[in-house]
RODO-2510 file (C-alpha; in nm, 4 decimals, decimal comma):
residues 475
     n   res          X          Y          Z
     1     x     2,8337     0,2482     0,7748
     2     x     2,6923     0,5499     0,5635
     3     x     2,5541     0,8238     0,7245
     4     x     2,3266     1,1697     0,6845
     5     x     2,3890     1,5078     0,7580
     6     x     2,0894     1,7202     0,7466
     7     x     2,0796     2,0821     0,8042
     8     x     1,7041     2,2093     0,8014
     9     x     1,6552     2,4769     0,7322
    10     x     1,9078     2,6404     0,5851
    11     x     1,9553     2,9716     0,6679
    12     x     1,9888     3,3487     0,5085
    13     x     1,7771     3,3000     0,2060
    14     x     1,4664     3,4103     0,0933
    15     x     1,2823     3,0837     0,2124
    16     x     1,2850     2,7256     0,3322
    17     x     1,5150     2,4808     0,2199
    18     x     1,7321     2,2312     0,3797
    19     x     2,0403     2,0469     0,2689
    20     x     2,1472     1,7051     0,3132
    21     x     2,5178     1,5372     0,3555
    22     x     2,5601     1,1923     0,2177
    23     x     2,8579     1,0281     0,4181
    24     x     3,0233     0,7002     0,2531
    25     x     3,1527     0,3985     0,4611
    26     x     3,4947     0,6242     0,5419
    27     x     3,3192     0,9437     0,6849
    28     x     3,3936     1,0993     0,3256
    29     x     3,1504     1,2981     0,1695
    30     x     2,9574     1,0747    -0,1308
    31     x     2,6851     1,3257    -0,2019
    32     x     2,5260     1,6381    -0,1204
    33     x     2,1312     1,7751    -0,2137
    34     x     1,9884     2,0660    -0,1971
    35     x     1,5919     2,0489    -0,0941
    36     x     1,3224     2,3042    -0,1626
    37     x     1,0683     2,1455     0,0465
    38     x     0,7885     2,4374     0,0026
    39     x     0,5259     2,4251    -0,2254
    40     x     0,3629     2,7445    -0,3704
    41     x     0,1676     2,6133    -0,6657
    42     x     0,0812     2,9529    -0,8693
    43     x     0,1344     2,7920    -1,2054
    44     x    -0,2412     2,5500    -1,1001
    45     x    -0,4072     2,8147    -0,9558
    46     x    -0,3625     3,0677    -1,2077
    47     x    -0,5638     2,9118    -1,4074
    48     x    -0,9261     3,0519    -1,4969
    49     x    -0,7876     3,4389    -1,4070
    50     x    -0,8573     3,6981    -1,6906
    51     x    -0,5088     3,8533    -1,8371
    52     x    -0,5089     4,1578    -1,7078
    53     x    -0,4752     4,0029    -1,3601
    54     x    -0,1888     3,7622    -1,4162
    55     x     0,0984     4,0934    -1,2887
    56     x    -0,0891     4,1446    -0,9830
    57     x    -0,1258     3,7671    -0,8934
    58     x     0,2102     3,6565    -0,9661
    59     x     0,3953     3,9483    -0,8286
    60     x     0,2800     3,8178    -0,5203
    61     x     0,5237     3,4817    -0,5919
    62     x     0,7467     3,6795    -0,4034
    63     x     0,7894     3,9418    -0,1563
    64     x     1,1294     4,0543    -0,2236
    65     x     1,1356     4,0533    -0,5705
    66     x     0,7768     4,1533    -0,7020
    67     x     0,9098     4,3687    -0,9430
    68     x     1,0655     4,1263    -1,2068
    69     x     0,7567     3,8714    -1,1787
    70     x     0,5180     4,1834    -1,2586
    71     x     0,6972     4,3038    -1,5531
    72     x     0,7517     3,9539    -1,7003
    73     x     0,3966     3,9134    -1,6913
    74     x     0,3376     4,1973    -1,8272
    75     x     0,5503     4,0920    -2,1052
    76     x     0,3942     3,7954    -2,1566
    77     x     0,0223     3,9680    -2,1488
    78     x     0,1915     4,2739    -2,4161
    79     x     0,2539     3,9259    -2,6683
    80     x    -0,0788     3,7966    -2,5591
    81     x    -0,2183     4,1698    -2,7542
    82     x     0,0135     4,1717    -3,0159
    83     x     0,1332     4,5208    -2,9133
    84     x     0,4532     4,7283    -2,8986
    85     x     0,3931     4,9229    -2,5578
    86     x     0,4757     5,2829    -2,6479
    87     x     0,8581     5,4108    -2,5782
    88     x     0,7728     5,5545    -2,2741
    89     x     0,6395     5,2991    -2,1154
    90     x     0,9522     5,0507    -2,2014
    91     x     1,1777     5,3421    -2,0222
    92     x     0,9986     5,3676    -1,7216
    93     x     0,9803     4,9579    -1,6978
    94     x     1,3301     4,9799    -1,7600
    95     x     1,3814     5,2019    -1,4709
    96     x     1,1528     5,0174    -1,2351
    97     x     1,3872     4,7219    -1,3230
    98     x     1,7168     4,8826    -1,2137
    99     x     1,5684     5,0182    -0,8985
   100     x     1,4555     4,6040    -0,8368
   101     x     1,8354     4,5015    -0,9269
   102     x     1,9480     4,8065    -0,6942
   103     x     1,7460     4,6560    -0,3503
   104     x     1,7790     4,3216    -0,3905
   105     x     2,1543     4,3225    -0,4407
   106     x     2,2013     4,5219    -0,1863
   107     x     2,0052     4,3299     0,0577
   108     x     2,2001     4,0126    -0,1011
   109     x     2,5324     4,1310    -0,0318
   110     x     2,5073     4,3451     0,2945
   111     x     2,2316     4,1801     0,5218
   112     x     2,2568     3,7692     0,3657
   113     x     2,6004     3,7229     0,2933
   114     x     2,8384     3,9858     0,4725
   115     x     2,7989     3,8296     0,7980
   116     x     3,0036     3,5274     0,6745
   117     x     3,3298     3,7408     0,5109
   118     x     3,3363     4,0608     0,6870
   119     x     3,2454     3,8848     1,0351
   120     x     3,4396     3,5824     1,0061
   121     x     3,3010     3,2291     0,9021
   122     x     3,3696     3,1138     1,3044
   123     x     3,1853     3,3852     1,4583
   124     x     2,9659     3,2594     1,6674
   125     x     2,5560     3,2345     1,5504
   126     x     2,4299     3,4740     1,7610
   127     x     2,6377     3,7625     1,6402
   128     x     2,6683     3,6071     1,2220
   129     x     2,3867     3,8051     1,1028
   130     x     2,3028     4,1967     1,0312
   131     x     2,2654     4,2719     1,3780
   132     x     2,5995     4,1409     1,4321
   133     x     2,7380     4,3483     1,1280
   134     x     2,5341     4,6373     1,2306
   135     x     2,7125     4,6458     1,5946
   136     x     3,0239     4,5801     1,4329
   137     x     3,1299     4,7530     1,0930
   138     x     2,8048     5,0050     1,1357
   139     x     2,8980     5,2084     0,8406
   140     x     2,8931     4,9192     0,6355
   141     x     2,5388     4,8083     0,7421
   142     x     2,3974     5,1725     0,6686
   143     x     2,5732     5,1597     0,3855
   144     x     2,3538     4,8796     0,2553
   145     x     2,0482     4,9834     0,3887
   146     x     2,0822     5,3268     0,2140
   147     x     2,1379     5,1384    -0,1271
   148     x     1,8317     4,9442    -0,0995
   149     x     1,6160     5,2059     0,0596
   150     x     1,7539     5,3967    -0,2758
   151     x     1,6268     5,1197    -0,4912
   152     x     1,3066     5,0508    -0,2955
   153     x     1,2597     5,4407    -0,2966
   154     x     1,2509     5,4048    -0,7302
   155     x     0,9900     5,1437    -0,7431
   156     x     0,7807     5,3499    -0,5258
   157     x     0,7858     5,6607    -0,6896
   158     x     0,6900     5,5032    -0,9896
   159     x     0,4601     5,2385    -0,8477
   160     x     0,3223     5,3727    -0,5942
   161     x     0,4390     5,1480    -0,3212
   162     x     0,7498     4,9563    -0,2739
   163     x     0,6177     4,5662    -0,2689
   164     x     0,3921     4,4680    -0,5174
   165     x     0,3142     4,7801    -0,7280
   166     x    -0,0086     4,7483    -0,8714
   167     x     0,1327     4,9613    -1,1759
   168     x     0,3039     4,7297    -1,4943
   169     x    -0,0049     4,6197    -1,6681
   170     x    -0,0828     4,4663    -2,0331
   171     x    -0,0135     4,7158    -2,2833
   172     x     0,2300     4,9414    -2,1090
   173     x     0,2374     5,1132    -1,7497
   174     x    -0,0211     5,3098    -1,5007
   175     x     0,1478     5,6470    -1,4636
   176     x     0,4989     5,8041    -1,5209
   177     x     0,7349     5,9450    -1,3290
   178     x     0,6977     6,2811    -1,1569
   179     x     0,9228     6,5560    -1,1635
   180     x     0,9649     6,5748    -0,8090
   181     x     1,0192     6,1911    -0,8375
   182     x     1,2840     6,2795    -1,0818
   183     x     1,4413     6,5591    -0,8929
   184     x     1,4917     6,3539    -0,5404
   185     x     1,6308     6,0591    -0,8305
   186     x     1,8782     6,2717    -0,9249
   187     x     2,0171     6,4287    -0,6216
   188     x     2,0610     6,0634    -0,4588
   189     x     2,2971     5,9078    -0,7102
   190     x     2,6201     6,1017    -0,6606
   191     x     2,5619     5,9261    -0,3009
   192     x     2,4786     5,6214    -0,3418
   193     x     2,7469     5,5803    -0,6521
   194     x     3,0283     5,6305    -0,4008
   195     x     2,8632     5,3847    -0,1727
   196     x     2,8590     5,1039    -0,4489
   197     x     3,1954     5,2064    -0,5309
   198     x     3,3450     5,1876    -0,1723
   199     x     3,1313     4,8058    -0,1241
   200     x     3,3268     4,7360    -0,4259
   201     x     3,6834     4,8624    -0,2974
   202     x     3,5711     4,6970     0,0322
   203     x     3,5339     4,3495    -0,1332
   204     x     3,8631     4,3368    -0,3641
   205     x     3,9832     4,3633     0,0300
   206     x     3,7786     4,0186     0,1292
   207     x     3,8621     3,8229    -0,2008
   208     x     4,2540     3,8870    -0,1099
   209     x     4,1481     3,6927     0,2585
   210     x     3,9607     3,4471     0,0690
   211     x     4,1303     3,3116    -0,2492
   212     x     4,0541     2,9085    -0,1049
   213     x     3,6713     3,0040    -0,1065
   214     x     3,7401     3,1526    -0,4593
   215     x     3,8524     2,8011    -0,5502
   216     x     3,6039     2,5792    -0,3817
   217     x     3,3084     2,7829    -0,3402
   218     x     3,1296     2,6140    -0,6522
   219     x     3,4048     2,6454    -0,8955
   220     x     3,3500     2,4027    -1,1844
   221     x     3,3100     2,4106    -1,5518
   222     x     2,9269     2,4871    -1,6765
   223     x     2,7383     2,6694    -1,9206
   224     x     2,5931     3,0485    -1,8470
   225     x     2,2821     3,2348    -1,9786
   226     x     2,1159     3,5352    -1,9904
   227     x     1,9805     3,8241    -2,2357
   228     x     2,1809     4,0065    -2,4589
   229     x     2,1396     4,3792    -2,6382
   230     x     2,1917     4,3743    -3,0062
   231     x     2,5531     4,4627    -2,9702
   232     x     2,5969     4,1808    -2,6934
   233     x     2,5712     4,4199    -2,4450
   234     x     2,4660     4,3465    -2,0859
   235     x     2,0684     4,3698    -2,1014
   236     x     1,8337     4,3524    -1,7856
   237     x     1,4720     4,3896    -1,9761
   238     x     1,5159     4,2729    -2,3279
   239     x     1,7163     4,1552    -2,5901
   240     x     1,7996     3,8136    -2,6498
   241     x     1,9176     3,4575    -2,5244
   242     x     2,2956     3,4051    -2,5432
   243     x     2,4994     3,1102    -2,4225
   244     x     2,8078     3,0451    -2,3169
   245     x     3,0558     2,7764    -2,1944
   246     x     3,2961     2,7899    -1,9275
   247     x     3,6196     2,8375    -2,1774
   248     x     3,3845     3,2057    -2,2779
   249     x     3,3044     3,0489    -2,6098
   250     x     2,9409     3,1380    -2,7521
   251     x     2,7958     2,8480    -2,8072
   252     x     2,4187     2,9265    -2,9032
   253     x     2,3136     3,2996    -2,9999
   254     x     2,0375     3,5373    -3,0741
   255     x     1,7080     3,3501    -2,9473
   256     x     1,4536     3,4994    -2,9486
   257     x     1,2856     3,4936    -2,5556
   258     x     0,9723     3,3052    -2,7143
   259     x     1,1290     2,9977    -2,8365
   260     x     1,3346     2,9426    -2,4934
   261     x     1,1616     2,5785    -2,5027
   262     x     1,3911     2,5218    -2,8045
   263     x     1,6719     2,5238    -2,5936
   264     x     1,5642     2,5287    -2,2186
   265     x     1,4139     2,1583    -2,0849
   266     x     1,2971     2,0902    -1,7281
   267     x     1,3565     1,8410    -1,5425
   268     x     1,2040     1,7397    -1,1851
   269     x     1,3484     1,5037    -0,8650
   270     x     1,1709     1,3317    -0,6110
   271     x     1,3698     1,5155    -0,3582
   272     x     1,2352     1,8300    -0,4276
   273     x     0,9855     2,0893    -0,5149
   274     x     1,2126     2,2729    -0,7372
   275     x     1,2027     2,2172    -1,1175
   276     x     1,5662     2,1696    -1,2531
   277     x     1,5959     2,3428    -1,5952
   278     x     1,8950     2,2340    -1,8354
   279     x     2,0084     2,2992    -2,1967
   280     x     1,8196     2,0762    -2,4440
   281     x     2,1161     1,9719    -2,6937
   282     x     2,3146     1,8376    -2,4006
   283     x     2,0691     1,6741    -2,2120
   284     x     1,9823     1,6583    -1,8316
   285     x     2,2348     1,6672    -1,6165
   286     x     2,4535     1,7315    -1,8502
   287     x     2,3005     2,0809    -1,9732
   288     x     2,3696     2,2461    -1,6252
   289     x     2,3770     2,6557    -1,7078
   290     x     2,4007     2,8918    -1,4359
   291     x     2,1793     3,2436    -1,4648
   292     x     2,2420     3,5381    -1,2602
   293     x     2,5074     3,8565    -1,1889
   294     x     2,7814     3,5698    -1,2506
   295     x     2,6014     3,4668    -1,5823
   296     x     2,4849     3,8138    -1,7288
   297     x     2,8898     3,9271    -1,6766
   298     x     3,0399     3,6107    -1,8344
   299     x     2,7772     3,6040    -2,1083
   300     x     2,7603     4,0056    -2,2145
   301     x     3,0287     4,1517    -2,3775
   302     x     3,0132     4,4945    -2,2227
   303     x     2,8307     4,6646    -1,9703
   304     x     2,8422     4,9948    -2,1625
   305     x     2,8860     5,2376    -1,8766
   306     x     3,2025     5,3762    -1,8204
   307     x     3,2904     5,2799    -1,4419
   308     x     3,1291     4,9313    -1,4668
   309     x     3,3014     4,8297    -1,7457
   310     x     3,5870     4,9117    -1,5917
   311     x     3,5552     4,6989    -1,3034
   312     x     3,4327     4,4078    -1,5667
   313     x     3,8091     4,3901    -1,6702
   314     x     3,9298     4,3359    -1,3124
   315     x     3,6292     4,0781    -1,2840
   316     x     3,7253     3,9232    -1,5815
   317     x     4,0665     3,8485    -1,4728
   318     x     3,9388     3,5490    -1,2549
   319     x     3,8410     3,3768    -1,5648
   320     x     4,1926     3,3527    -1,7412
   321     x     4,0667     3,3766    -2,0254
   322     x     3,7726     3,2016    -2,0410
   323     x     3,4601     3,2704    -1,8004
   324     x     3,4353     3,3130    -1,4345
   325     x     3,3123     2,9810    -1,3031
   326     x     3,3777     3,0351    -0,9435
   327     x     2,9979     3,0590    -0,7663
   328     x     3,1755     3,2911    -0,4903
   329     x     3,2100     3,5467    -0,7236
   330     x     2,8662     3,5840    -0,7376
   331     x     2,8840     3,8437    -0,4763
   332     x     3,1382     4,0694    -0,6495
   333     x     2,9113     4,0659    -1,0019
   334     x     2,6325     4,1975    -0,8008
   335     x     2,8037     4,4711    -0,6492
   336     x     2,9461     4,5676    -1,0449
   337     x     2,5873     4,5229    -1,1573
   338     x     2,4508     4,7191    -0,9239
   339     x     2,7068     5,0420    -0,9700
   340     x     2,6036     4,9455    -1,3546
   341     x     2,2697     5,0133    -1,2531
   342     x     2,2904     5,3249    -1,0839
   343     x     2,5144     5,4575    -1,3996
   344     x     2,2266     5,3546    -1,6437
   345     x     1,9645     5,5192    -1,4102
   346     x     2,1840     5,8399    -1,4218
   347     x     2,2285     5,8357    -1,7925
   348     x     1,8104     5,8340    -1,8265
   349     x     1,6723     6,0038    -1,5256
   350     x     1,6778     6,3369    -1,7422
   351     x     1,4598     6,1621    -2,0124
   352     x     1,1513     6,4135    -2,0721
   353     x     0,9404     6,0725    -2,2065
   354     x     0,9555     5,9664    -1,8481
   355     x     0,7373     6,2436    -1,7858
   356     x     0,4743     6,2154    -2,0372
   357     x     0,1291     6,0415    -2,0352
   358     x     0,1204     5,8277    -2,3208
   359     x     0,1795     5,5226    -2,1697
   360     x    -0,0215     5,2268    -2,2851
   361     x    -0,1218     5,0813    -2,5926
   362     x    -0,4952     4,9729    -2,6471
   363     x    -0,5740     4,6468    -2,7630
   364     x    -0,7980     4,2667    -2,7501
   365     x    -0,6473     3,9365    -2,7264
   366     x    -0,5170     3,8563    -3,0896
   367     x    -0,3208     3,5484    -2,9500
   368     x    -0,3540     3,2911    -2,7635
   369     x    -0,0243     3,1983    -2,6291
   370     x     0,2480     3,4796    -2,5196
   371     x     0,5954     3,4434    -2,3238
   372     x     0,7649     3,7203    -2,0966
   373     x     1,1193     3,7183    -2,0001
   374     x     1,3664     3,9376    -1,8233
   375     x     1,6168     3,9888    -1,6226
   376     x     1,5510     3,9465    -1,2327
   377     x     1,8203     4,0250    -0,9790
   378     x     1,8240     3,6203    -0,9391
   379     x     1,8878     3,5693    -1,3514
   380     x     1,6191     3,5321    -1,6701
   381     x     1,2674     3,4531    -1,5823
   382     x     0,9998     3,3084    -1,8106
   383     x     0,6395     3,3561    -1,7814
   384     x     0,4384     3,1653    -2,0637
   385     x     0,0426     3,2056    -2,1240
   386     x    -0,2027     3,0119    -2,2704
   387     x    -0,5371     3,1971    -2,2836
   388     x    -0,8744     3,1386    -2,4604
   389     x    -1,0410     3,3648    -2,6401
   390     x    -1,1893     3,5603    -2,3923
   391     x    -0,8619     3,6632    -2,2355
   392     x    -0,8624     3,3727    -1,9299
   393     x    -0,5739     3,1790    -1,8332
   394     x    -0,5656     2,8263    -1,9204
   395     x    -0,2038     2,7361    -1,8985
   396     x     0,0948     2,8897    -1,7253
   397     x     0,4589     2,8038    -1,6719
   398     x     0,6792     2,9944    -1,4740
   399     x     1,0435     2,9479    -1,5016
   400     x     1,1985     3,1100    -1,1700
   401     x     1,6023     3,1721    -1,1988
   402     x     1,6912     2,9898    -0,8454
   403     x     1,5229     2,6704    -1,0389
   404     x     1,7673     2,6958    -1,3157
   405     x     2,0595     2,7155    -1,1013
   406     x     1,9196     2,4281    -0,9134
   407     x     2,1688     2,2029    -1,0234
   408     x     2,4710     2,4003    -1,0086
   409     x     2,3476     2,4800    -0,6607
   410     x     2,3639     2,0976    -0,5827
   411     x     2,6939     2,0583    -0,7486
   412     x     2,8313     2,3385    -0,5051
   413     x     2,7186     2,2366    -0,1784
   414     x     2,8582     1,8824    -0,2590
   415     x     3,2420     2,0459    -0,3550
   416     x     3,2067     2,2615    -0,0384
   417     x     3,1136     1,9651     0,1614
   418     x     3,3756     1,7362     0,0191
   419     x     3,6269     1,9813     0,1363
   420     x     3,5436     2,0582     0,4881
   421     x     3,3444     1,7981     0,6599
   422     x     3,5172     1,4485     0,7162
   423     x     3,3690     1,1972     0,9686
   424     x     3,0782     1,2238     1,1768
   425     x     3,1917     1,5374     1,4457
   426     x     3,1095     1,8326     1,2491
   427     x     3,1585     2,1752     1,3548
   428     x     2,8701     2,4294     1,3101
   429     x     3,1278     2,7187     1,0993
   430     x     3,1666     2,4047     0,8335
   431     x     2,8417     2,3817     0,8130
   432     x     2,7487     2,6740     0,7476
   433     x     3,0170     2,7191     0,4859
   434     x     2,7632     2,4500     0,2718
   435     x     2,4855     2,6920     0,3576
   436     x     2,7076     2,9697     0,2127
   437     x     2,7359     2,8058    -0,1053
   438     x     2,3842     2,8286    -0,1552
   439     x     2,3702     3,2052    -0,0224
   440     x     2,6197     3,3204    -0,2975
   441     x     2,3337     3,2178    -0,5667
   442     x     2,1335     3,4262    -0,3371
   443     x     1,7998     3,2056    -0,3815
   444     x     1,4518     3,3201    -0,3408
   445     x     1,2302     3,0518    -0,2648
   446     x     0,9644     3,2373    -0,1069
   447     x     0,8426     3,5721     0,0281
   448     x     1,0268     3,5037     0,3924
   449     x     1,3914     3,5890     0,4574
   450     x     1,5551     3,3937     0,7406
   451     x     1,8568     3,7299     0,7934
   452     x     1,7751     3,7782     1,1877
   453     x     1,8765     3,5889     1,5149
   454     x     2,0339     3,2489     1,6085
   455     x     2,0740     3,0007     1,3467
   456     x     1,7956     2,7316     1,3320
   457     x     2,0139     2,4813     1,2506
   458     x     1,9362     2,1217     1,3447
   459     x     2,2030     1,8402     1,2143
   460     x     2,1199     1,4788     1,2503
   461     x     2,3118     1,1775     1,1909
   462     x     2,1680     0,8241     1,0268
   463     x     2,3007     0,5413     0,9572
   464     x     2,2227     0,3087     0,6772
   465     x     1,9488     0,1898     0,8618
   466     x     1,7917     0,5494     0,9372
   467     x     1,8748     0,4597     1,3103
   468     x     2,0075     0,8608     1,4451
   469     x     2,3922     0,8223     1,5160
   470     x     2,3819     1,1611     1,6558
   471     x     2,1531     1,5152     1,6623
   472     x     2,2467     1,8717     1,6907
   473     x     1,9648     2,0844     1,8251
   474     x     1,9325     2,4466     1,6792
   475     x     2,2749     2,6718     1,8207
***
């Protein structure tokens, strides 16, 4: 008799999803799928909004990170104009960008996922969650918060606010960077370098505890993407497409962003909302890339500050050789990516052009098609235009990073499963270890985050009939 596990929704992401357990005639686990079972729709109603619009608009895709759909679009709308924004304007984007890596790591690591390996994976559901953390390992917690608030704290000095900063625009950016802005930068970093430093130290400490989720937490062979600098270096704004395989081999090489359908394809199940991207020459499912912190460090060849690429080498050492395929380790890249990022903001923050005025380049639609990508905290993003001549939107595709790890995502959640859960009695911490599996990709499906109170986790047993076996309420 087969049977279904369903856990709806799953829990400590940005948004709803739920997962569900396919159980063979022996209580073994056949199958697992992951469900995005929201729909947003901004590609269709996009459509008929002038250019200059399109950052403000689909910012608003999400709520936690605003900041790489605004300057993608702007991106996009800068190719659109046929412009090169002026060099100031590409530094204080870039900055912007770091502070968005900054906050949503840190919220990532510290408030989604810390409950699970500094708590315990047992602990019971009332206490697995920040508050839990924060009456336990308080330090920690403020720890966190202090790195985000740091990160938040950049976009709004720049933007103006901290979610959805009407400020990236077509052509370059709305205002620079003050010196008082600059000044209160500065004095923050020494600070908030230790902190990253010490999360770092603190986590070398939880992958000694946890060298079986290491192997099982989505650790499988696949391919990895992301942007490049012209040296290979690690790139968060522009540069181009690299990929690799799992043995570290490059395997396709300086693309340029605007021909990504070349080599990117999407594909789409009946099980869910979210569009499952794969790489062209190998065909779907067979294509399956990751994107991301893991992707970015197994793809660039340096980081190119000096205490990040550092800890690269010790990250590196999990790939023997070859990359680092294990999808737990998602949590330590973002913790190296975001001490990279508070070394790159310290190398610029002195830059007089982030002072100046000259900020935005002039210009009328010269074309009628334009891509943006870059780097979010979540992996490369895509926003492609169409446009007519007058500048309004007749086309758009969107290509979020949680959709391109959709099927490594599913291939995760089925190895986790197939380790833990056997028969039909199924303890809530195994559960939620398949909801882990999912949090170390940290997904953002929509602008909510489910990080507070009891788990609302309902599991419900079929048989091949769809007659219910047996139901879980919510803990």
């Amino acid at each position: 008799m087969s049977q279904h596990i369903k856990i709806d929704p799953v829990t400590r992401i940005e948004g709803h999803a739920k997962i569900t357990i396919q159980l063979d005639e022996n209580g073994d686990v056949a199958d697992a799928r992951f469900h995005v079972v929201e729909f947003r729709g901004f590609e269709k109603f996009c459509e008929g909004r002038s250019l200059p619009e399109m950052p403000g608009i689909t910012a608003r895709t999400c709520g936690i990170c605003p900041v790489s759909h605004i300057l993608a679009s702007a991106k996009a709308a800068d190719a659109i104009l046929a412009v090169k924004i002026p060099p100031a304007a590409e530094k204080l984007r870039r900055l912007m960008n770091l502070g968005q890596i900054i906050q949503s790591h840190a919220l990532s690591f510290f408030h989604l996922s810390a409950p699970d390996f500094l708590l315990g994976w047992d602990t019971p559901v009332e206490s697995r969650n920040v508050f839990g953390l924060i009456a336990a390992k308080p330090d920690i917690a403020m720890n966190g918060i202090r790195l985000r608030q740091f990160g938040q704290r950049i976009i709004e000095l720049l933007g103006g606010r901290k979610i959805h900063p009407a400020w990236a625009v077509p052509g370059g950016v709305r205002a620079p960077l003050t010196a008082a802005g600059r000044d209160e930068i500065k004095a923050a970093i020494p600070q908030m370098l230790d902190i990253a430093q010490g999360a770092i130290e603190l986590f070398r400490q939880v992958l000694r505890k946890h060298q079986r989720e290491v192997q099982i937490f989505g650790n499988f062979p696949s391919l990895f993407m992301a942007l490049v600098g012209p040296e290979g270096e690690w790139e968060h704004y522009d540069g181009k497409l690299r990929f690799v395989d799992s043995g570290g081999n490059v395997i396709a090489d300086n693309i340029e962003p605007a021909w990504f359908r070349d080599v990117i394809g999407e594909a789409a199940e009946p099980d869910s909302y979210l569009k499952s991207p794969y790489y062209k020459p190998l065909g779907y499912p067979d294509g399956m890339y990751r994107v991301g912190p893991l992707a970015r460090l197994n793809v660039c060849e340096r980081i190119g500050t000096p205490l990040a690429d550092q800890e690269l080498e010790r990250f590196r050492a999990y790939g023997k050789g070859g990359a680092v395929t294990s999808s737990f380790l998602y949590h330590y890249a973002r913790l190296i990516e975001i001490l990279a990022a508070l070394e790159k903001v310290r190398a610029m923050i002195d830059d007089p052009e982030l002072l100046t005025d000259r900020l935005r380049a002039d210009a009328g639609i010269n074309k009628l098609e334009g891509v943006g990508v870059s780097e979010a905290p979540r992996g490369t993003l895509f926003h492609h235009y169409h446009v007519d001549e007058n500048g309004l939107i007749k086309k758009v595709n969107l290509i979020i990073a949680t959709g391109q790890n959709n099927l490594a995502m599913n291939r995760t959640i089925t190895q986790i499963a197939r380790h833990y859960i056997r028969g039909g009695s199924i303890p809530e911490p195994m559960l939620n270890r398949v909801e882990a599996g999912i949090r170390a990709f940290d997904p953002c499906l929509s602008c909510s985050v489910h990080a507070l109170g009891r788990m609302p986790l309902k599991v419900t047993l079929l048989d091949f009939k769809g007659r219910i076996l047996d139901e879980k309420p919510s803990a």
